[in-house]
C-alpha positions as CSV (number, residue, x, y, z in Angstrom):
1,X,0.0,0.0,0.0
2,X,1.4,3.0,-0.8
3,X,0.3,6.5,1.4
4,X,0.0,10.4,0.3
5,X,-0.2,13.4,2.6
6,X,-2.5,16.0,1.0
7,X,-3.4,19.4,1.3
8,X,-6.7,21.8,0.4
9,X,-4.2,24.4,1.6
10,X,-7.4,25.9,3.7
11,X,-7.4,29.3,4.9
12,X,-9.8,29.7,8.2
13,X,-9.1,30.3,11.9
14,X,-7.8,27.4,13.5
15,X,-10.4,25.0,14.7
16,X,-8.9,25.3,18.3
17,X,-7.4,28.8,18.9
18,X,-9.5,30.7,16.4
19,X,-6.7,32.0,15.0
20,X,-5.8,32.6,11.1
21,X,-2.4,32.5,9.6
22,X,-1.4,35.4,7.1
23,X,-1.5,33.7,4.2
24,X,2.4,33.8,3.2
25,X,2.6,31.8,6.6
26,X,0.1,29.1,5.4
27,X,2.2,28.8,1.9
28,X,5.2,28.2,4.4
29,X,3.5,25.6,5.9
30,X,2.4,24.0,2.7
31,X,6.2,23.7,2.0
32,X,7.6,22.7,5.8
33,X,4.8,19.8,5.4
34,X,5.8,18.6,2.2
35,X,8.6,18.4,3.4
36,X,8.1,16.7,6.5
37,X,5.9,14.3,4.4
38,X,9.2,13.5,2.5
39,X,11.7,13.2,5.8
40,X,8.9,11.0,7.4
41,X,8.9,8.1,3.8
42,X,5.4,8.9,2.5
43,X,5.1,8.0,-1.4
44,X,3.5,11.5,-2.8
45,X,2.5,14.9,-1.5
46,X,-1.0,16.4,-3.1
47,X,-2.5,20.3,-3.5
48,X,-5.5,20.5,-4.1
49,X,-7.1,23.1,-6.4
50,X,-10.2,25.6,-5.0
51,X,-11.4,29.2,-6.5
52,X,-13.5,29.9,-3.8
53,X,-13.2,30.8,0.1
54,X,-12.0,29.9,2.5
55,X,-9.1,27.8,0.0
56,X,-6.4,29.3,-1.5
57,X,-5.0,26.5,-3.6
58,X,-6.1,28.0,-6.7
59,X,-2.8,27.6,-8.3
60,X,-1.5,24.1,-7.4
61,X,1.4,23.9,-10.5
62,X,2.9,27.0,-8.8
63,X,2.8,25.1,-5.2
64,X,4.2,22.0,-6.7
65,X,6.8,22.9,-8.3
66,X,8.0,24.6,-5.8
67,X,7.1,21.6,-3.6
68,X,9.5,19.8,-6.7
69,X,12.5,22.1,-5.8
70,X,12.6,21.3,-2.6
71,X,12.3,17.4,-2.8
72,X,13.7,15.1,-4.2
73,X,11.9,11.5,-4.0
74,X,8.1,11.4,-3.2
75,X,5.8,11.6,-5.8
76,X,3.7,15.0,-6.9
77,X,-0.2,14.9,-6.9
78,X,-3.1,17.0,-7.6
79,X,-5.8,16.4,-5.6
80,X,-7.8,17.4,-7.9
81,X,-7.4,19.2,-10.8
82,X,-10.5,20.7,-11.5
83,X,-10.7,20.2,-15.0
84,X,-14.2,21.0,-16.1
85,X,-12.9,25.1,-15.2
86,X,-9.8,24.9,-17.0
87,X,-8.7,25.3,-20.3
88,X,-7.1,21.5,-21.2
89,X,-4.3,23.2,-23.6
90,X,-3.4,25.6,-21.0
91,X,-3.7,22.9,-18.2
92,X,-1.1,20.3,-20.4
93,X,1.3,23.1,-20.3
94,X,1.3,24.3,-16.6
95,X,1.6,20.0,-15.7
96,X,4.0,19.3,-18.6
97,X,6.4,22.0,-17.5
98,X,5.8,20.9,-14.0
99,X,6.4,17.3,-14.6
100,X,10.1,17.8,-16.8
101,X,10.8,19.9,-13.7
102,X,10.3,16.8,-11.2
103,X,12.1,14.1,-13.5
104,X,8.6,12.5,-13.8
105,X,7.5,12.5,-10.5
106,X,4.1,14.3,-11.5
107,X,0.5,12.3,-11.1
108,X,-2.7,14.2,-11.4
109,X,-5.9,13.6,-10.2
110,X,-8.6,15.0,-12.1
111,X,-12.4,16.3,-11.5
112,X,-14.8,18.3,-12.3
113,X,-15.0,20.4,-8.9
114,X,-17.8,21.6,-7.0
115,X,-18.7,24.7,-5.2
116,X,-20.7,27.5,-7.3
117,X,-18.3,30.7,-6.4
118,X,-15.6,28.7,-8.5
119,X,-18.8,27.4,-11.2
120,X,-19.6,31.5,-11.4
121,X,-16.1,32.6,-11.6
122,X,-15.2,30.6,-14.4
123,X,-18.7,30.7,-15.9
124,X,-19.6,27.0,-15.4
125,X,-22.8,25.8,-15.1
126,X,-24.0,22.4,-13.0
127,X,-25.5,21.4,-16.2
128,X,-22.3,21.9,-19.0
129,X,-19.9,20.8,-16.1
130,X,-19.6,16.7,-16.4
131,X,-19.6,17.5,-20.2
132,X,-16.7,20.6,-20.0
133,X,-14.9,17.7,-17.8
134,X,-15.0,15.0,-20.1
135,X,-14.2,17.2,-23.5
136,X,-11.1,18.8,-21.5
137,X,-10.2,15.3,-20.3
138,X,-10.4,13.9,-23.5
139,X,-8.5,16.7,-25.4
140,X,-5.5,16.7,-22.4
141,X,-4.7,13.5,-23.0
142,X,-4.8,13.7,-26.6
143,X,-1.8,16.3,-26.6
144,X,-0.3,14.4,-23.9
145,X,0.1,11.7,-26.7
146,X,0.3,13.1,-29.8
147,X,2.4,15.6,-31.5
148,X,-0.4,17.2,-33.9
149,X,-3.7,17.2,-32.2
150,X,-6.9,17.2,-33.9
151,X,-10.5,18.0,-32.1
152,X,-13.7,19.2,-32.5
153,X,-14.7,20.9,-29.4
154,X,-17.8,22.9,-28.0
155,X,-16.1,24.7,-25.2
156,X,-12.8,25.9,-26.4
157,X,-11.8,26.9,-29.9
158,X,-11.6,23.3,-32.0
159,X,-7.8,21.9,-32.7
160,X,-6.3,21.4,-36.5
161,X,-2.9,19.5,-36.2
162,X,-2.4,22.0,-33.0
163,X,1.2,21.4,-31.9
164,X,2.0,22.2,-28.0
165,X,4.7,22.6,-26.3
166,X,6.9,21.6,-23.9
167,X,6.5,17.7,-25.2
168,X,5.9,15.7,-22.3
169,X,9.0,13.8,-20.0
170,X,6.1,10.9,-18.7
171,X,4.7,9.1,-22.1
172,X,2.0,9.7,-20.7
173,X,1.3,11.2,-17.1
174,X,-0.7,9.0,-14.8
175,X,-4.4,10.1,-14.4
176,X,-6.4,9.4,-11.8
177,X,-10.0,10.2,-11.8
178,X,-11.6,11.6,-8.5
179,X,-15.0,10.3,-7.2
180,X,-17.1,11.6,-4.7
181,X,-21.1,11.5,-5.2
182,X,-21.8,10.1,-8.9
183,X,-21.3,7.9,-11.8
184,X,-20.0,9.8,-14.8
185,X,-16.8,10.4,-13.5
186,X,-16.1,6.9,-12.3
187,X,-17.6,6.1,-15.6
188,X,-14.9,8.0,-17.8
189,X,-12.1,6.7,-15.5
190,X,-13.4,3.0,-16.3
191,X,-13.8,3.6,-20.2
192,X,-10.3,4.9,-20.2
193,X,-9.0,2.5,-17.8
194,X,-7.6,4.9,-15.9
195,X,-7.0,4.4,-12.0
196,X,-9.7,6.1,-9.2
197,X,-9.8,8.0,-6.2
198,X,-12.7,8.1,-4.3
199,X,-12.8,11.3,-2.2
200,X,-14.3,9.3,1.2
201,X,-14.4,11.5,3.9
202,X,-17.8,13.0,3.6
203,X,-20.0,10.6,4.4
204,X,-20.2,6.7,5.8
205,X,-18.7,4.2,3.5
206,X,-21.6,2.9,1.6
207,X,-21.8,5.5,-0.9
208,X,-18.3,5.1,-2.0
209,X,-18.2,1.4,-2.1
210,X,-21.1,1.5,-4.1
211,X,-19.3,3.8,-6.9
212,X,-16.0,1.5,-6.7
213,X,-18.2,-1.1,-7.6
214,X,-19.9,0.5,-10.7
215,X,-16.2,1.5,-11.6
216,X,-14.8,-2.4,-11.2
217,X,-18.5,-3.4,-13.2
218,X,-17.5,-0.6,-16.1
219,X,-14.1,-1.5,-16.1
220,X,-14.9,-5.2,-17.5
221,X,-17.6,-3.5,-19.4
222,X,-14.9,-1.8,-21.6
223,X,-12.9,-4.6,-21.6
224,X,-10.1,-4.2,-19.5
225,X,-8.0,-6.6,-17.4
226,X,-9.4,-6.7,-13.7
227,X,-6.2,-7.4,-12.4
228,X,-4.8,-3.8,-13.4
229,X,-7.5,-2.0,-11.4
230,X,-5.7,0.5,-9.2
231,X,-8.0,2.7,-6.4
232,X,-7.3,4.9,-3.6
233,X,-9.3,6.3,-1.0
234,X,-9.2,9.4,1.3
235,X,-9.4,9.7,5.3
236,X,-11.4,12.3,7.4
237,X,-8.7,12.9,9.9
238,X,-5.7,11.3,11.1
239,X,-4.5,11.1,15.0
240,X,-2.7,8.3,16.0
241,X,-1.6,7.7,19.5
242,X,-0.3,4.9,22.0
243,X,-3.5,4.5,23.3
244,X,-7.7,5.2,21.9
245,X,-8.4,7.1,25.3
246,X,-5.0,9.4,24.5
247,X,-6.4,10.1,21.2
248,X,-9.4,10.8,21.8
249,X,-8.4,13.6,24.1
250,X,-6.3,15.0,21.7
251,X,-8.5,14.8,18.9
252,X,-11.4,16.6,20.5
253,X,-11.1,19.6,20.8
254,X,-10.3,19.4,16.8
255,X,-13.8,18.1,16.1
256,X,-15.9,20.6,18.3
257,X,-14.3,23.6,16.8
258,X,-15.0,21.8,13.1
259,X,-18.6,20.6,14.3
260,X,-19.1,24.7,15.7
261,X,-17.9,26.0,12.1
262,X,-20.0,23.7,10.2
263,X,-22.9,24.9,12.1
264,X,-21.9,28.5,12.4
265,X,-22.8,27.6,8.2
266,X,-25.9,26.5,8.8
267,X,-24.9,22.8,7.7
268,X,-26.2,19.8,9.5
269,X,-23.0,17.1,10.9
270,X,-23.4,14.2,9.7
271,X,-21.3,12.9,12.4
272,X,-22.9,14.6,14.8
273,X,-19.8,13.6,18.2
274,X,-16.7,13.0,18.0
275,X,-17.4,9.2,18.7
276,X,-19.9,9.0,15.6
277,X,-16.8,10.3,13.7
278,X,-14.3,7.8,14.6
279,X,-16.9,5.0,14.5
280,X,-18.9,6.0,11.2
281,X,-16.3,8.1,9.1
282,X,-13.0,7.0,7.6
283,X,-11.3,9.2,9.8
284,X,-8.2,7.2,11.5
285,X,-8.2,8.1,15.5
286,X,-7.0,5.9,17.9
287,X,-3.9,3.5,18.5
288,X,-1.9,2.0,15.6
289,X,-3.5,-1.5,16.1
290,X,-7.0,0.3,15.9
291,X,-6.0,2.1,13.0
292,X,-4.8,-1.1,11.0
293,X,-8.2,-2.8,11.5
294,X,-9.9,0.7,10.2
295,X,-8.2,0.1,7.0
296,X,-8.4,-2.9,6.7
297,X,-12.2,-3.1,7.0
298,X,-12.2,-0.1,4.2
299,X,-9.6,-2.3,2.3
300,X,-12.4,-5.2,2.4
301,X,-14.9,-3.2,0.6
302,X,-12.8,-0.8,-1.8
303,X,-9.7,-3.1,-2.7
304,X,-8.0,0.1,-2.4
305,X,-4.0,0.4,-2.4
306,X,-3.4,3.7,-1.8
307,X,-4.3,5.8,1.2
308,X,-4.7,10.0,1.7
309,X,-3.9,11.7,5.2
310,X,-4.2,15.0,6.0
311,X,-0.8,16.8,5.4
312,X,-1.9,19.7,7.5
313,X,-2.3,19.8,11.3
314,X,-5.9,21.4,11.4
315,X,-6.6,22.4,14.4
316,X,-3.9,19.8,16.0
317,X,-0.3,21.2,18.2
318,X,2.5,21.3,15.4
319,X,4.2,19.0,17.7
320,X,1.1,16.3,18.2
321,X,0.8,16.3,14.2
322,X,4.1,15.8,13.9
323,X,4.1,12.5,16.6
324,X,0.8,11.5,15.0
325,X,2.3,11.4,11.2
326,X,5.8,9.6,13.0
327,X,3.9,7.3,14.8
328,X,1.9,6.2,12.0
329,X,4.7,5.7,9.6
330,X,6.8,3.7,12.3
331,X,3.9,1.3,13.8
332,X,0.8,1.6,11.1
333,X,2.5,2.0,8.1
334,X,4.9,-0.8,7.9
335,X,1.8,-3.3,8.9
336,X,0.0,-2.2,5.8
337,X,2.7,-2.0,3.0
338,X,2.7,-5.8,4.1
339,X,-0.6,-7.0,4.3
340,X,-1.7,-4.9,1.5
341,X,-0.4,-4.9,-2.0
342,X,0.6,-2.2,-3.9
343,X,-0.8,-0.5,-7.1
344,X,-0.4,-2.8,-10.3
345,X,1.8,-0.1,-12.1
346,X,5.3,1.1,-11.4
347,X,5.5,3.9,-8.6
348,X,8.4,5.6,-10.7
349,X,8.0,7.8,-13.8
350,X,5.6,6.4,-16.7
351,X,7.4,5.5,-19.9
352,X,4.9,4.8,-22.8
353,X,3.9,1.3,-23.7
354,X,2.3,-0.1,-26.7
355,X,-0.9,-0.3,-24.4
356,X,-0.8,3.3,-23.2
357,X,-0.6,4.4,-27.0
358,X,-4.0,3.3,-27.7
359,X,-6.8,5.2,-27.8
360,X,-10.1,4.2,-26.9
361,X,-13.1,5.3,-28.8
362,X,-14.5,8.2,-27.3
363,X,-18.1,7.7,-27.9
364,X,-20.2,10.1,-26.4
365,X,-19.9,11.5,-23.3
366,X,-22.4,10.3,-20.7
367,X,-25.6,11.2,-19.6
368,X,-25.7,12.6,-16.1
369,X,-26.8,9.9,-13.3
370,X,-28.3,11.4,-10.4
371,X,-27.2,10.4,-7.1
372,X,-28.7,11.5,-3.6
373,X,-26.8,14.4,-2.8
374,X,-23.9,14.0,0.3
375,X,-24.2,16.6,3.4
376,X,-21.7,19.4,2.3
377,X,-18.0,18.8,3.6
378,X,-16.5,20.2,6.1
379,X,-14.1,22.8,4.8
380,X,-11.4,21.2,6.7
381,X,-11.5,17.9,4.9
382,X,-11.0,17.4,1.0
383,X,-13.7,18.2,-1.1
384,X,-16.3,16.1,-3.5
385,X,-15.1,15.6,-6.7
């Protein structure tokens, strides 16, 4: 199993002290937890990408490759790109740049966002989104491929043997397709047989299994090989300690202050105490033994074989989120690289294959599946996809 430390790079008053960093301070901190994330033997670091309050991860090739100067071994993620707002030409550019910078170490995880400042602000509508995410998607990894690119489009100008540039270093990048609360994108990730990430740290676990399923049943659909399926999952909070009583202390003070700003929104919990939380969410609290069986009864219903923790203290001492990230990667971590496997693809830099060169047909892009809604996420955790 391989493990990420991510970031939403949120900008709010501290859950505890109600305080809020200047925002130069919080970009420091971005960068002294990457890398931390690096010193401690986690496989990737991930920025996410937010136009709207209170994020300011709006610019996540910036952050990474600065992230990429100061590292020199864990892998790069985005988490996610939001690709239905984003020019695709201008997007392959910003990551190709980025990932001849890292010597490969770039993976991105795509989606189509949510959140209807960031729709308005890019002039985005709920109803041309899952189609502006597919086209871009479809187009990106076109030029990632090609050298001349030809497409008709509807939402950017169409491409006639379109040459862009810098060519890429990965032949191709590794894209992952995020999943939160409905079917196309898990849909477009199976038809491409691309790997997923579910988001998982909204709601209780049935949701998500239920769209890793759909993906596994799509991925045979469009005829790929089961045994090259490759999902992650996210977590709702991370505090390990020697003992469930320790952590629990610790942790909650952490989950009244992000219970008191969810409802200072006017958004119902869906974990409505602490001990809901670390029973009912994926969140990992407790000792390391407590946290192994935690993923291992996710494991059982998601196959997953790679794991998101929260990069960021959030509301947590700068020296308990340091002991909780040690302590994790010296008594959790080693349990679970043993007991389960790895992704079925090379953790390194991609190199192109005869398989990666083919192109599926596109067909077209999928109706919209409607899907109960989930209770809005806590701005402290990592958003839908």
């Amino acid at each position: 199993m391989k493990f990420l430390a991510i970031t939403l790079i949120v900008h709010r008053p501290d859950p505890v002290t109600g305080v809020r960093k200047p925002t130069h301070d919080r970009f420091r901190e971005v960068l002294d937890n990457a890398l931390l994330a690096e010193e401690l033997g986690f496989d990737g670091f991930g920025v996410g990408e937010r136009h709207e309050r209170p994020f300011i991860s709006s610019s996540p090739p910036v952050v990474l490759s600065h992230v990429a100067a100061l590292t020199k071994r864990i892998r790069l993620f985005t988490a996610v790109t939001t690709l239905s707002l984003l020019d695709p030409v201008r997007a392959y550019e910003d990551y190709a740049t980025l990932d001849h910078l890292s010597d490969g170490r770039l993976d991105l995880i795509i989606g189509k966002g949510n959140g209807a400042a960031q729709r308005d602000l890019f002039d985005v509508t709920p109803e041309d989104q899952w189609d502006r995410n597919a086209e871009s998607y479809e187009v990106f990894r076109k030029i990632w491929r090609q050298d001349k690119v030809t497409a008709e489009t509807r939402f950017r100008p169409e491409l006639k043997d379109a040459e862009v540039w810098p060519r890429p270093y990965q032949q191709p990048i590794r894209v992952w397709h995020g999943s939160a609360t409905s079917k196309e994108s898990v849909d477009l990730a199976a038809r491409y047989g691309d790997p997923l990430f579910s988001a998982n740290v909204t709601n209780p676990i049935e949701p998500y299994a239920e769209l890793i399923r759909y993906y596994r049943e799509r991925w045979e659909h469009y005829g790929h090989d089961p045994a090259d399926i490759a999902v992650g999952a996210g977590t709702a909070g991370l505090y390990a300690a020697r003992t469930s009583q320790e952590a629990l202390a610790a942790y909650r003070p952490v989950f009244e202050g992000n219970l008191a700003f969810q409802k200072s929104l006017g958004l119902e919990p869906v974990f409505p105490t602490l001990e809901d939380f670390v029973e009912r969410s994926s969140a990992l609290i407790g000792s390391p033994q407590q946290i192994i069986d935690k993923v291992h009864r996710y494991h059982e219903r998601f196959g997953h074989t790679v794991l998101h923790l929260h990069a960021d203290a959030s509301g947590l001492g700068d020296a308990q989120h340091r002991d909780s990230l040690e302590r994790f990667q010296s008594e959790v971590a080693p349990v679970l690289r043993r007991e389960i496997p790895d992704p079925p693809f090379a953790w390194g830099p991609v190199r192109a294959t005869p398989e990666a060169e083919a192109e599926p047909a596109s067909g077209p892009v999928p109706e919209p599946v409607s899907a109960p809604a989930p209770a809005p996420a806590s701005a402290s955790v990592p958003a839908d996809r």
